[in-house]
N, C-alpha and C positions, 0 to 999 in steps of 0.2 A: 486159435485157442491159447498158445502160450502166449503170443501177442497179449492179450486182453488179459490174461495172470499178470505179464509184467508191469502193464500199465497200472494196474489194479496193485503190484502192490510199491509202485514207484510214489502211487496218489499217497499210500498210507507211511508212506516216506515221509515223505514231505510234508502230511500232516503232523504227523510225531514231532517234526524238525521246528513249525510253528507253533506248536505249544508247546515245545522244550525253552523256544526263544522269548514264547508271551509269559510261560512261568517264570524265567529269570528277570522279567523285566518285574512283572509281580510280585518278587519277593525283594526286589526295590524300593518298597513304599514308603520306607523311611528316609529315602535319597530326596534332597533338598534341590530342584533345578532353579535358578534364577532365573526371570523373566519381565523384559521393560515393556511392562503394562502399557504406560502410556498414561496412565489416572493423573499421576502426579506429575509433573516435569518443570522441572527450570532450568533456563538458559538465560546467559549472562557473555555479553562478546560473542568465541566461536567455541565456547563451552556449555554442553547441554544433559543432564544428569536428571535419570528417573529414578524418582524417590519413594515411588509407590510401595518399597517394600522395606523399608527403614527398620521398620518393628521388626523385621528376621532375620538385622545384620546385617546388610549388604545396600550399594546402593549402584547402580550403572550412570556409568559416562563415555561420551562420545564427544568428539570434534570431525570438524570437515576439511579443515587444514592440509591436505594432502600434500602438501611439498614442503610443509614444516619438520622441525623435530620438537617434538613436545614432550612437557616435563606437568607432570599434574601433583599438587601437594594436597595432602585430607591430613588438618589440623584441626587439635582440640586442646585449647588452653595451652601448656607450653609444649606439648608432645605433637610431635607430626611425623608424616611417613612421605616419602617423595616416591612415585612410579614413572613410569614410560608410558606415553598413550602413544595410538599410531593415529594420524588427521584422517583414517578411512570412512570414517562418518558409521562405524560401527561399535555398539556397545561393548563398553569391556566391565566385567563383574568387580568390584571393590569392597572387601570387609572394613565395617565397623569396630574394627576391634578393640577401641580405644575405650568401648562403653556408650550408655546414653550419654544426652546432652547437647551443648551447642557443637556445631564443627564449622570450619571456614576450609571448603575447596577450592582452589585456584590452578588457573591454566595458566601454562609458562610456554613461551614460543623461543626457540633460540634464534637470535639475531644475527648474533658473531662470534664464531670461535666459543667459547664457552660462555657468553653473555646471551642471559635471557629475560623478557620481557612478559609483563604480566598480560595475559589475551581472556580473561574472564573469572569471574568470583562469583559463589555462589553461598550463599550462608545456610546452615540447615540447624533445625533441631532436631535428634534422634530421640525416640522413644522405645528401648530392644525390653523386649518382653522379656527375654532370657540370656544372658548374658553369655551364654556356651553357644548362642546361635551364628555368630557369622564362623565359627568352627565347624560347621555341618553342611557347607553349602562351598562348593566352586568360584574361584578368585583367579587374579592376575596369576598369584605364586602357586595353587594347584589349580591347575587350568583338566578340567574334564567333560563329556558328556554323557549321556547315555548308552552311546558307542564305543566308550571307549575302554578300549581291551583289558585295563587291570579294575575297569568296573564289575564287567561281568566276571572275572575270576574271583571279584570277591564276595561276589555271589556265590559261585559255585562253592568256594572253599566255605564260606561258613553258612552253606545249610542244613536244614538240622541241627545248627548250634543253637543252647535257648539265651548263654548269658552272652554280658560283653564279653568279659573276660577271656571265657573261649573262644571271641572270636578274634580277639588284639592278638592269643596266642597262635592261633591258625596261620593270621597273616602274619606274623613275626617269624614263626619256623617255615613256612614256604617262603618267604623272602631270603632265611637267612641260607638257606637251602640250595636258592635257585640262580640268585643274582652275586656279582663279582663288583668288587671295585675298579674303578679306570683310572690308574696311577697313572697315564700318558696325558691322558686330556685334562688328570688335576693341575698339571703342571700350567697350564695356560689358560684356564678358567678366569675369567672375570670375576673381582666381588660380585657387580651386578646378573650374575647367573640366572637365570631362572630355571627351576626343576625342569624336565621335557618328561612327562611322562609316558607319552606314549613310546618315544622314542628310546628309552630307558627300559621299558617292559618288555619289547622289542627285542633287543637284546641283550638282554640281561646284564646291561654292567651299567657302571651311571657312577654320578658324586656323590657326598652326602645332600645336597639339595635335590638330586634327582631322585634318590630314595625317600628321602624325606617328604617328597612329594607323594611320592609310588601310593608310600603307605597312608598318608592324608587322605588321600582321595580313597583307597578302598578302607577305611575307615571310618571314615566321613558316611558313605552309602549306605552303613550299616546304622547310622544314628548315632555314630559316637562320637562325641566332640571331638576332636584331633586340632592341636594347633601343630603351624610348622613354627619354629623357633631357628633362630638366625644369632649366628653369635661366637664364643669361641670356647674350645674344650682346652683347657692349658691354654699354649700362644697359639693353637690355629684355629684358622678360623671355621669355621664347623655350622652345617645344620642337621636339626632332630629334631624330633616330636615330643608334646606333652600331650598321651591320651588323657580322656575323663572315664576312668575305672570303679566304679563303688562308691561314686560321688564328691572323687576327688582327682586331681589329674597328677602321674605318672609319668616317668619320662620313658623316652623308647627311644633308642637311637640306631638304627637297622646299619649305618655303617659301621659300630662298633661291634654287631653282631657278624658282619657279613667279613670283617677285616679281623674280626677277632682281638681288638685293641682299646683305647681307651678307659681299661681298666684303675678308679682311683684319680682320675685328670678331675680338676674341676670345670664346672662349667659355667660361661656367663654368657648370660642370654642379652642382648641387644634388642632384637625387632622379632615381633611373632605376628604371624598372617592365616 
């Protein structure tokens, strides 16, 4: 008899436990996942990019180069952005952020020592419905999934909120709250950094890039445009966010909240993804 109580109510455990986890994915609906269709695609050399989703910002690329070091540029007109791809022959997510229009992608293989060679081109025209869209969705510099652990906290933290507003503030004072900065590891950071966000949530301490991400991504979930911005606050070099709040975007910068500093620096923005 107690046998068949426990079972009975270990079942109603674990049912609770699966709709605790179906309703946070639920109130996710506004989270933007990327996905290479396959509709559209061109490849050019050993560069292959699905284009199927153009119009929401983003477009995916892949190479199969595996013993390369690759360098991938996405130009428009005189403005470009250069990244890293890995030759795994897996897609990696890439915003549009430069706007509609023409762009010119190209694959860079290195040769020698810092000498690289061009291994494919690709010409696209974009047509983005909305220009705050490749802000809503997962990229090389906020790398997330649906798994991933400061997604669902930022679920949990803004439910029941109805505005943005409240919810930029939620995640701004539990960040500012909870996470620390890593004066040891800013010392030897690469420009070329990329945020780790899981690994940053993790343990609550990180760079301005790894905050900057944190909060991208649980902002992003919630529909709110979020860019990262890349650049320098005075002479350092610094990344932060510009939310889209009330129809206009906002700056947010979770390391000056969390380090209590930056008061009055001005800021120049470089590169935003």
């Amino acid at each position: 008899m107690e046998r068949g109580i426990g079972r009975a109510v270990a079942a109603c455990l674990l049912c609770l436990l699966a709709l605790g986890v179906m309703a946070a994915y639920a109130a996710l609906d506004k989270a933007v996942w990327p996905e290479a269709t396959g509709e559209k695609v061109q490849q050019k050399g050993s560069l292959t990019i699905d284009v199927s989703s153009m119009e929401h910002g983003y477009i995916l690329a892949k190479s199969d180069l595996s013993k390369a070091k690759l360098k991938l540029r996405i130009a428009k007109g005189d403005m470009h952005y250069d990244y890293d791809l890995t030759g795994d022959d897996q897609y990696v997510v890439f915003p549009l952020q430069m706007g509609s229009g023409k762009y010119t992608v190209t694959l860079f293989k290195n040769v020698k020592g810092k000498k690289y060679a061009k291994d494919g081109e690709v010409k696209l025209t974009a047509e983005i419905g909305d220009e705050n869209a490749p802000f809503l969705a997962p990229s090389q510099y906020v790398d997330y999934t649906p798994e991933t652990a400061a997604v669902l906290k930022s679920d949990e933290l803004c439910s029941g909120l109805n505005t943005d507003r409240e919810k930029v503030e939620a995640i701004r004072l539990y960040m500012k709250e909870n996470f620390l900065y890593d004066y040891i590891r800013a010392v030897s950071a690469p420009k070329s950094y990329l945020g780790d966000i899981e690994g940053c949530f993790e343990t609550k301490q990180g760079l301005c890039q790894d905050f900057a991400a944190v909060a991208a991504c649980m902002l992003r979930v919630q529909g709110i445009p979020t860019q990262l911005v890349i650049g320098y606050a005075g002479a350092t070099y610094h990344a932060w966010n510009l939310v889209m709040v009330d129809g206009q975007y906002e700056m947010l910068d979770i390391t000056a909240e969390v380090s209590g500093g930056s008061g009055g620096v001005e800021y120049t923005a470089e590169r935003f993804y």
